[in-house]
C-alpha positions as a Markdown table, in Angstrom:
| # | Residue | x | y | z |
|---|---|---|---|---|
| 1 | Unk | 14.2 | 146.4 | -86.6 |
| 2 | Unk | 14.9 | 147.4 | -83.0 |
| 3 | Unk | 11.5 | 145.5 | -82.0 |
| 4 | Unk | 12.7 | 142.6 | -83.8 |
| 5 | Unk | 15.7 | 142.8 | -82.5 |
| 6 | Unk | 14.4 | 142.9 | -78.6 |
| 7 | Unk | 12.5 | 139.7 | -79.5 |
| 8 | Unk | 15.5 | 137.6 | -80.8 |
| 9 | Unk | 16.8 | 138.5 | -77.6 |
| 10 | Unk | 14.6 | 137.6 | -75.1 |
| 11 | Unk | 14.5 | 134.5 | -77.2 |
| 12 | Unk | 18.0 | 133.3 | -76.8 |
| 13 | Unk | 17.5 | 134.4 | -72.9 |
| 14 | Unk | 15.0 | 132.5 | -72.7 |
| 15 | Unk | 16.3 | 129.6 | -73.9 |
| 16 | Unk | 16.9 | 126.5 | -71.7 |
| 17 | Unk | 20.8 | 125.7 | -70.9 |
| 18 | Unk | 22.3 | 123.3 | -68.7 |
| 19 | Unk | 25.1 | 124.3 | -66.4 |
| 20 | Unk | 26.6 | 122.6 | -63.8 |
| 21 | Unk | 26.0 | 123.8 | -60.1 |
| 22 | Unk | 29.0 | 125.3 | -59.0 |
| 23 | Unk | 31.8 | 127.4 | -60.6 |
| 24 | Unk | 35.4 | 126.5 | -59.2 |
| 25 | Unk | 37.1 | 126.1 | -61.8 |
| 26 | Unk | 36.5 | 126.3 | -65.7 |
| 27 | Unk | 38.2 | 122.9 | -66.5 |
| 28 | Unk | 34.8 | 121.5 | -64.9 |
| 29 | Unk | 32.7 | 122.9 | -67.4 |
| 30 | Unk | 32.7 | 121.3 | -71.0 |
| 31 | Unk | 33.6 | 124.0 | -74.3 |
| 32 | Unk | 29.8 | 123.9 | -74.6 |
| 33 | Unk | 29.0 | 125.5 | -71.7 |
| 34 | Unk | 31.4 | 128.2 | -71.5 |
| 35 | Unk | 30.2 | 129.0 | -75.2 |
| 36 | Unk | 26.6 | 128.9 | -74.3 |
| 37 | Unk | 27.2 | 131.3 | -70.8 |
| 38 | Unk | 29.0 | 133.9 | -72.9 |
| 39 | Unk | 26.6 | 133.7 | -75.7 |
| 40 | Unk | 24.0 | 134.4 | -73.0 |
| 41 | Unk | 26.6 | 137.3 | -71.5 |
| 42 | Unk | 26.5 | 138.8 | -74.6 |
| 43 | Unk | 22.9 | 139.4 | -75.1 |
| 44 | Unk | 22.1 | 140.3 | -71.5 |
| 45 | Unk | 24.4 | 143.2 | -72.1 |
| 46 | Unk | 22.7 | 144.6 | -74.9 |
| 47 | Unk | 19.5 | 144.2 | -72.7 |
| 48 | Unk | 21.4 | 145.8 | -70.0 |
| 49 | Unk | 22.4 | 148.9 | -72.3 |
| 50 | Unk | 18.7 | 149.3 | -73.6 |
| 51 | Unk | 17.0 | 149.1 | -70.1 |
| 52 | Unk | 15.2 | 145.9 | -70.4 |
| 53 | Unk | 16.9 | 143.6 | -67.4 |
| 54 | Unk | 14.5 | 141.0 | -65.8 |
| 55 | Unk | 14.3 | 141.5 | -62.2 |
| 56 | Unk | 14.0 | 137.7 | -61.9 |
| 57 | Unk | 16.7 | 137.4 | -59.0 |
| 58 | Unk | 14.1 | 138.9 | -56.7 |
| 59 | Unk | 13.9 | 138.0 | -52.6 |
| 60 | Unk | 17.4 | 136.0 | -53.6 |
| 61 | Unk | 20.2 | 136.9 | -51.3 |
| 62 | Unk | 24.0 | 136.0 | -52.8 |
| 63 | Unk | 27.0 | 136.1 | -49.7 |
| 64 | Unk | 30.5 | 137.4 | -50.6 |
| 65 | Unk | 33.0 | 135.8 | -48.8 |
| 66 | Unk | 36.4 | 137.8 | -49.1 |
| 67 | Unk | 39.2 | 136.8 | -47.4 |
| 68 | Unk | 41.1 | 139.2 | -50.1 |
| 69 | Unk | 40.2 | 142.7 | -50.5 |
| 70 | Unk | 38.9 | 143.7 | -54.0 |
| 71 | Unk | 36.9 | 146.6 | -55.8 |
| 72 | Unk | 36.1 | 145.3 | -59.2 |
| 73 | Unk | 34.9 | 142.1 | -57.5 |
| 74 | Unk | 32.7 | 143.3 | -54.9 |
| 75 | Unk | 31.1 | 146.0 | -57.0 |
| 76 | Unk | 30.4 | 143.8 | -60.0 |
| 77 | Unk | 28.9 | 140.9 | -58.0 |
| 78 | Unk | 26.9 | 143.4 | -55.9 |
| 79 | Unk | 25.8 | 145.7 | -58.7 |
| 80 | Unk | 24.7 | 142.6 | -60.5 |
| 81 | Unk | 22.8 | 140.8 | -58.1 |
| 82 | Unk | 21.1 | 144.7 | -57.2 |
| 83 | Unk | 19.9 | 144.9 | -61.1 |
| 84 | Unk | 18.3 | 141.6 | -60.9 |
| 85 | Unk | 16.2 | 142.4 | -58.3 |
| 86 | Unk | 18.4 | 140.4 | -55.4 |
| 87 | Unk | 20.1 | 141.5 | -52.2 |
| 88 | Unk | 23.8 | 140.9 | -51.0 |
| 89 | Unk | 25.5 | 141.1 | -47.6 |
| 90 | Unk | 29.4 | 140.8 | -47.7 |
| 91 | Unk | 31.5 | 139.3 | -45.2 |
| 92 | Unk | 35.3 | 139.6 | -44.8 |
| 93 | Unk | 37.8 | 137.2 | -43.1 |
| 94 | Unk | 37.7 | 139.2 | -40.1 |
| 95 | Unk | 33.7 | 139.0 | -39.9 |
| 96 | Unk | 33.3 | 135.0 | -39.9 |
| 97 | Unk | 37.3 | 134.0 | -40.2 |
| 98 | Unk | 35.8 | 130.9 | -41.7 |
| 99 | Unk | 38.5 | 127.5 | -41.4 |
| 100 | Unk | 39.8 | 129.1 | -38.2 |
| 101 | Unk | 36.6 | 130.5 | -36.2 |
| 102 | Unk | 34.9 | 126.9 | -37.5 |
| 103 | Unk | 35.5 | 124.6 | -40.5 |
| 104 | Unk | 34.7 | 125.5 | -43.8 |
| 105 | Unk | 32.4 | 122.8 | -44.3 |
| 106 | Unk | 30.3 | 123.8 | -41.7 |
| 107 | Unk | 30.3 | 127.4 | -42.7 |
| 108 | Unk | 29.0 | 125.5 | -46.0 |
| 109 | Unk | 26.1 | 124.3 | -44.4 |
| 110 | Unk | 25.0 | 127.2 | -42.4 |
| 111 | Unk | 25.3 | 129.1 | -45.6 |
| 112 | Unk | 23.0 | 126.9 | -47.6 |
| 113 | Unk | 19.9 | 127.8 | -45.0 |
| 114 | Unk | 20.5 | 131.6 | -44.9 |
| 115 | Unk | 21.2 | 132.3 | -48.6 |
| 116 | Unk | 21.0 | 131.6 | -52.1 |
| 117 | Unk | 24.2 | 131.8 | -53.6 |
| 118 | Unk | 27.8 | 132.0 | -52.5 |
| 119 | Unk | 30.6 | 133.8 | -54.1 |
| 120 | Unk | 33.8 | 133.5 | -52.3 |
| 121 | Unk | 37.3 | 135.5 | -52.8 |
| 122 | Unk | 40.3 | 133.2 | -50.9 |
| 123 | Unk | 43.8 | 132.4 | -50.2 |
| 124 | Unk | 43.7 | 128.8 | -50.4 |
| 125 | Unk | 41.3 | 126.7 | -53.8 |
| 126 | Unk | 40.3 | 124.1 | -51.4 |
| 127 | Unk | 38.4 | 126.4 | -49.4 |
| 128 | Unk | 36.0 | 126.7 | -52.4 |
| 129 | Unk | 36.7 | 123.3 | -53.4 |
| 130 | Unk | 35.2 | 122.5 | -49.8 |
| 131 | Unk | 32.7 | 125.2 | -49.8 |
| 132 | Unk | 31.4 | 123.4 | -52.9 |
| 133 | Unk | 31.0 | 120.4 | -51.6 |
| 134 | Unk | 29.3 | 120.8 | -48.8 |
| 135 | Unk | 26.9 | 123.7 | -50.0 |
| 136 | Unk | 23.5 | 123.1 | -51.2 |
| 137 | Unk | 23.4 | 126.3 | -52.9 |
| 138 | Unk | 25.6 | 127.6 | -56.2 |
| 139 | Unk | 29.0 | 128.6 | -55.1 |
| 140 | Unk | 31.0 | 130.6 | -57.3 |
| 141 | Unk | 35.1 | 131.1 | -57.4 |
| 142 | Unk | 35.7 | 134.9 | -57.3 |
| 143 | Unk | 39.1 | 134.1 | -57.1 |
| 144 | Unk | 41.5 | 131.3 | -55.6 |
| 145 | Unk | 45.4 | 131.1 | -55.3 |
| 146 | Unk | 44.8 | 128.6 | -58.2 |
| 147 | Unk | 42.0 | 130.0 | -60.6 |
| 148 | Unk | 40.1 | 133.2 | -61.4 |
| 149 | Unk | 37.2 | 131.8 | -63.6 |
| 150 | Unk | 34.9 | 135.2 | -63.6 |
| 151 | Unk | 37.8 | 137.0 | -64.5 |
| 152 | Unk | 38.9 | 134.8 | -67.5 |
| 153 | Unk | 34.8 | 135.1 | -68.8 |
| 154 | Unk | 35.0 | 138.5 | -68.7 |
| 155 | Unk | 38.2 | 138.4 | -70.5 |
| 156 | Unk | 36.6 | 136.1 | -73.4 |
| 157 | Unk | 33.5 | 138.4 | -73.2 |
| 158 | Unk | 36.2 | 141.3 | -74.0 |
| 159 | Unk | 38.1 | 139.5 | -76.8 |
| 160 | Unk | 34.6 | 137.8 | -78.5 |
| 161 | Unk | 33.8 | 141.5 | -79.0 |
| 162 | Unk | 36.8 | 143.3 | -80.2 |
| 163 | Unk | 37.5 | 139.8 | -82.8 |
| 164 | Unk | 33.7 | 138.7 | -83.4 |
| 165 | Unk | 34.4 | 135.2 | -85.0 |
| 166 | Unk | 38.0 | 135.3 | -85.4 |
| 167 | Unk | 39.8 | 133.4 | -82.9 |
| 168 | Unk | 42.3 | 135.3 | -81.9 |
| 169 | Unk | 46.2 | 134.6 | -80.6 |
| 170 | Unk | 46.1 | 135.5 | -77.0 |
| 171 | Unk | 49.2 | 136.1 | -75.3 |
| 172 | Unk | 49.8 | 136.3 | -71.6 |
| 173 | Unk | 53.0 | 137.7 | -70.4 |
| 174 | Unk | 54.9 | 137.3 | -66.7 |
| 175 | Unk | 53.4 | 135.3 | -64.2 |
| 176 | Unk | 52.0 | 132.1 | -64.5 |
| 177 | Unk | 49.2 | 132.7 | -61.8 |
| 178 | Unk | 45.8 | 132.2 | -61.1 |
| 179 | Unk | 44.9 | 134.6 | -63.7 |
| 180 | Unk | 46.8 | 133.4 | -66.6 |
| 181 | Unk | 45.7 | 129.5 | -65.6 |
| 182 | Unk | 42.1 | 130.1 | -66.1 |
| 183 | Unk | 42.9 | 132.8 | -69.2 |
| 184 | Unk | 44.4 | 129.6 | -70.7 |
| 185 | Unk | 41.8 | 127.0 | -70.1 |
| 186 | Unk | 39.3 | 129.2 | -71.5 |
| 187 | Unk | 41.3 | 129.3 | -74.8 |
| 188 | Unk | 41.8 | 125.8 | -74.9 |
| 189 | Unk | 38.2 | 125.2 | -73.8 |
| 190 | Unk | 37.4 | 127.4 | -77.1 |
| 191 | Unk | 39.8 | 126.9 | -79.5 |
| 192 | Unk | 41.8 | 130.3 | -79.3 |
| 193 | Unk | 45.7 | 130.3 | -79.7 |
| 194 | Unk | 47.7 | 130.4 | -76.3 |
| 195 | Unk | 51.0 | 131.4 | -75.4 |
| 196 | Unk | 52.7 | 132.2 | -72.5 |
| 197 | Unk | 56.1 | 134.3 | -71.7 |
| 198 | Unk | 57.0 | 133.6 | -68.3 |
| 199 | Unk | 60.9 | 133.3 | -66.8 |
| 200 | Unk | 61.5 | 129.6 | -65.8 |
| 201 | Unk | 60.4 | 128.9 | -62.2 |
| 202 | Unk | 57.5 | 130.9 | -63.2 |
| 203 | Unk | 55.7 | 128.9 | -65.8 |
| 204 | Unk | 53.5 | 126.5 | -65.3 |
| 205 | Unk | 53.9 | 123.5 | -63.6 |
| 206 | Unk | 54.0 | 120.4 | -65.8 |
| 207 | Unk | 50.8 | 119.1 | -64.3 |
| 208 | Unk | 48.9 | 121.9 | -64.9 |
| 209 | Unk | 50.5 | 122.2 | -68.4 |
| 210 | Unk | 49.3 | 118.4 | -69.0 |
| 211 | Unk | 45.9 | 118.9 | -68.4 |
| 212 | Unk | 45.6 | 122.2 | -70.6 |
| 213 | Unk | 47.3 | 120.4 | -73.8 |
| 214 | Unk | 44.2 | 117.1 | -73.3 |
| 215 | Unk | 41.6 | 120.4 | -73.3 |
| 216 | Unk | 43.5 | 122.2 | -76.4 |
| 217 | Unk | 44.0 | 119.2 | -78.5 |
| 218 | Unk | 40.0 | 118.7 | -78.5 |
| 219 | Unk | 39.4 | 122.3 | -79.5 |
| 220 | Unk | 42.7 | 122.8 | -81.8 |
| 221 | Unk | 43.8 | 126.0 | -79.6 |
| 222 | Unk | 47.9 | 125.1 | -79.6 |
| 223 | Unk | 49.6 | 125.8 | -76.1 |
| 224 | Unk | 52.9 | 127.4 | -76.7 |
| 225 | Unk | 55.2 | 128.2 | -73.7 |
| 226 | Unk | 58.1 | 130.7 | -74.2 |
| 227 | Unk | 61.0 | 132.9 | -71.9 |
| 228 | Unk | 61.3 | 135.4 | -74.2 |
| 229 | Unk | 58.4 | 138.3 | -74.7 |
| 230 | Unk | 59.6 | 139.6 | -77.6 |
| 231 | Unk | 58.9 | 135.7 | -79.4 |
| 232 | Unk | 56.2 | 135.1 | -77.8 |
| 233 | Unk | 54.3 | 138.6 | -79.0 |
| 234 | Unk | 55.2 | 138.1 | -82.5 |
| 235 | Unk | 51.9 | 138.5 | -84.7 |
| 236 | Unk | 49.6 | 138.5 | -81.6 |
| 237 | Unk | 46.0 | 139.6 | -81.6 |
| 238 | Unk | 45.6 | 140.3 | -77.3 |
| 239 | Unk | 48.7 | 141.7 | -75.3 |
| 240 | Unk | 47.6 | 140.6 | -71.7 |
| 241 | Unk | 49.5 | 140.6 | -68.5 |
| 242 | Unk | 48.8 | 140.9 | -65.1 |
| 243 | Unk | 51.1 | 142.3 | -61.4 |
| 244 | Unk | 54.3 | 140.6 | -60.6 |
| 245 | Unk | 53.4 | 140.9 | -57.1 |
| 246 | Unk | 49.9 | 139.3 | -55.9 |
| 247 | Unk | 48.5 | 139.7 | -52.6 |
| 248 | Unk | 50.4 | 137.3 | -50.2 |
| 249 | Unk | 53.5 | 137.4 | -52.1 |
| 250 | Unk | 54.8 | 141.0 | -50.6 |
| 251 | Unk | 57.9 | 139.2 | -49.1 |
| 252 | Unk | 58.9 | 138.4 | -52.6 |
| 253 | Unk | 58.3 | 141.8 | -54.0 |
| 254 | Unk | 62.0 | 142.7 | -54.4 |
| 255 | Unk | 62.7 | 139.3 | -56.3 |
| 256 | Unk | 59.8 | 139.6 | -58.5 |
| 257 | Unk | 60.8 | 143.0 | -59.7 |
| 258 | Unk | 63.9 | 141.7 | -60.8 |
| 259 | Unk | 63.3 | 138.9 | -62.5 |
| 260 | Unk | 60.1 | 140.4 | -64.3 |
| 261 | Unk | 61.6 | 143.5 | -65.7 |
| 262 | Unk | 61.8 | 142.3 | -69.0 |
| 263 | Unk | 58.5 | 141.0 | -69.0 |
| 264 | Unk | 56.6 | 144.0 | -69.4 |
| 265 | Unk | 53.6 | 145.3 | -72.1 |
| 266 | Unk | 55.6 | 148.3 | -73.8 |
| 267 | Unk | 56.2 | 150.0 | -77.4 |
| 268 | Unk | 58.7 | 147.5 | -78.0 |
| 269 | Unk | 55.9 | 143.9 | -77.9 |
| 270 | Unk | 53.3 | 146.0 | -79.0 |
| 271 | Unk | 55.3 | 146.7 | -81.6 |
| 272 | Unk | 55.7 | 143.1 | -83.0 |
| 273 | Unk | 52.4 | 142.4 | -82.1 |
| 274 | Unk | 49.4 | 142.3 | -84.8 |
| 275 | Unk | 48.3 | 145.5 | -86.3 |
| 276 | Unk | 45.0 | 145.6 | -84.7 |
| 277 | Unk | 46.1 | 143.9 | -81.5 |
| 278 | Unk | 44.6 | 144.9 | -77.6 |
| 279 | Unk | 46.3 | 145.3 | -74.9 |
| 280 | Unk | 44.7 | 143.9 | -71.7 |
| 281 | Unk | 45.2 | 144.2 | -67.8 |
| 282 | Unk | 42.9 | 142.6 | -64.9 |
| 283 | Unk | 43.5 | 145.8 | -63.1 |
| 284 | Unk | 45.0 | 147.4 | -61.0 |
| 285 | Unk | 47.8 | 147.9 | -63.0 |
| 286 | Unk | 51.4 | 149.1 | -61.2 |
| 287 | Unk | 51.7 | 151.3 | -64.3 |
| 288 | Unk | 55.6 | 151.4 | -65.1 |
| 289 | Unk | 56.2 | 147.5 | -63.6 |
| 290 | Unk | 54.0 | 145.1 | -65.7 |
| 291 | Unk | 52.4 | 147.1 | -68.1 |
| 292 | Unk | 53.5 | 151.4 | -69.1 |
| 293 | Unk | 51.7 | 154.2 | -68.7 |
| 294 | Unk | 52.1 | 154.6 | -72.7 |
| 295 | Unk | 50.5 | 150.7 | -73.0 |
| 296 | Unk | 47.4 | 150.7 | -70.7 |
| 297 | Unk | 46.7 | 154.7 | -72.4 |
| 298 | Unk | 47.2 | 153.7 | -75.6 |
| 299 | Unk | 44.1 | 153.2 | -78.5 |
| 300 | Unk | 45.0 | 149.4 | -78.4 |
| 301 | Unk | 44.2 | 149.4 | -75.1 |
| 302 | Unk | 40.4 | 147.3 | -73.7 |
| 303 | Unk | 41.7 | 146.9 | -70.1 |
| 304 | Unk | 38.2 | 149.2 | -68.7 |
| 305 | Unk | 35.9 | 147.6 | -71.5 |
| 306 | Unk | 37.5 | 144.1 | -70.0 |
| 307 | Unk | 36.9 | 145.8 | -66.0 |
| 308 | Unk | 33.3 | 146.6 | -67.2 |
| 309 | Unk | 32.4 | 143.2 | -68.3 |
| 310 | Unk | 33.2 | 141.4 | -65.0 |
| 311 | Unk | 29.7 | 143.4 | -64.5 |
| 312 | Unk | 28.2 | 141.7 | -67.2 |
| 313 | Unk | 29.7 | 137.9 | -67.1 |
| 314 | Unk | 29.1 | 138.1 | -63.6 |
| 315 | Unk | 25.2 | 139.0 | -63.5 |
| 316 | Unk | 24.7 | 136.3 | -66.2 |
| 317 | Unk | 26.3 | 133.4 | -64.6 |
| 318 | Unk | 24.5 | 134.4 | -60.9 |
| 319 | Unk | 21.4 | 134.2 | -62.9 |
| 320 | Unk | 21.8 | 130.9 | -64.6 |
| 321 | Unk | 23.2 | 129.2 | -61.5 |
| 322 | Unk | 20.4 | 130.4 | -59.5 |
| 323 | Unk | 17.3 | 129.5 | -62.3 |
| 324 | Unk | 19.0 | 125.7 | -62.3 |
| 325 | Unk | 18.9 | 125.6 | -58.8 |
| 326 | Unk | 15.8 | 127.6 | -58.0 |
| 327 | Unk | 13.6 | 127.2 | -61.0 |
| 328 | Unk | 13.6 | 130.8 | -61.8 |
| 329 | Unk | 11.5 | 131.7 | -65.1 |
């Protein structure tokens, strides 16, 4: 069985899919693709877990570009393009101070003849909006003041696993950021339940929340916006939330706090949540603010399953970008 099971998996890896070149932002890719990527996601972690990884990325270079700190990023991208047989070098703002130093586009360029794949952590989207366009190589959004697409896969990857084929009611509670912008496209994109508890001049904008209904009504998710937590967590399969205070925003800190304290993951939403519900968290967590100590400790909680599969979302889609562009077997 565990023979047969080895060859249905290198036959689904094997399999030919068709992404498109760059990942900025998950509204670019159809329902299909997302499906097919974490379809792939899932299988390479089992080969992953059994020690059969193909070493295909080998003599391929990927460059982070972090203009933002981060350990879960960096290690997962590096660790993942390490198992595949490739190299990385990683480059702060203070190393190239790309759009200051020289314009992004022609960072872009220069990057295209040294490496193979790009992965950028920014301030500002249209720096990998630009990097994008100009690059002749992959480029991947490891985050952006307006999207955080690997974190969202790995978040999918998390709640696929723990629900199998149910699709289950996410709820995101607090700020309306980047992470809880590409949480909810991926749940329109595939047909999962979204709602959001956010206090008013933090929800999203009615752009934003235009363009996620048109993706939901295709997949039949249902976009639901609410103030209060409490309604919002009513019956909910995934408690999710994220920090009141992201980096850039530290001269808010004070205001944040206080208009966020009720919007916090504790025994009371947990307890009007589903009976078998999880409790997630990007990390880090500012245990006590956003999320308790009780909450992020507790048997509902899938917050380092969810850290560990930025590892696994990651590696996949660096692979499948680079065998498009690079004709890797």
């Amino acid at each position: 069985m565990e023979q047969e099971n080895h060859i249905l998996i290198r036959k689904i890896m094997n399999t030919q899919k068709q992404f498109p070149k760059h990942l900025v932002s998950l509204l670019d890719w159809s329902s299909e693709q997302i499906a097919d990527l974490l379809n792939l996601a899932h299988v390479m972690k089992k080969e992953a877990k059994c020690g059969k990884l193909k070493r295909d990325l080998d003599r391929r270079t990927l460059a982070l570009i972090f203009e933002k700190s981060s350990m879960r990023t960096r290690v997962s991208f590096e660790v993942g393009i390490t198992q595949l047989g490739g190299a990385c070098i990683y480059l702060s703002q203070k190393d190239i101070n790309l759009g200051e130093r020289e314009p992004v586009k022609d960072g872009a360029r220069v990057f295209s003849r040294y490496v193979d794949i790009v992965a950028a952590r920014v301030f500002d989207h249209s720096t990998v909006e630009i990097l994008a366009e100009h690059s002749s190589i992959p480029v991947i959004n490891a985050l952006s003041d307006k999207y955080h697409p690997c974190q969202a896969l790995a978040d999918m990857m998390t709640i696929q696993e723990k629900f199998l084929t149910t699709r289950a009611t996410v709820v995101y509670i607090g700020d309306a950021n980047n992470v809880a912008r590409s949480l909810a496209v991926i749940c329109a994109k595939l047909g999962y339940p979204f709602r959001i508890a956010s206090p008013s001049n933090y929800s999203f904008t009615k752009d934003f929340l235009g363009k996620l209904q048109d993706t939901a009504e295709g997949s039949g998710s249902g976009i639901e916006c609410f103030n209060s937590p409490v309604e919002a967590s009513k019956g909910a399969d995934v408690l999710y939330t994220d920090t009141w205070v992201s980096m850039g925003q530290e001269a808010e800190e004070a205001d944040r706090k206080n208009v966020f304290a009720p919007y916090r993951i504790d025994s009371r939403l947990q307890s009007v949540a589903g009976e078998n519900h999880i409790v997630m968290h990007c990390l880090p967590a500012s245990r006590g603010e956003e999320i308790t100590d009780e909450a992020i400790e507790s048997r509902n909680s899938v917050v380092f399953d969810q850290a560990e599969n930025r590892l696994h979302a990651q590696r996949i889609l660096m692979r499948e970008l680079l065998k498009q562009h690079q004709k890797i077997q």
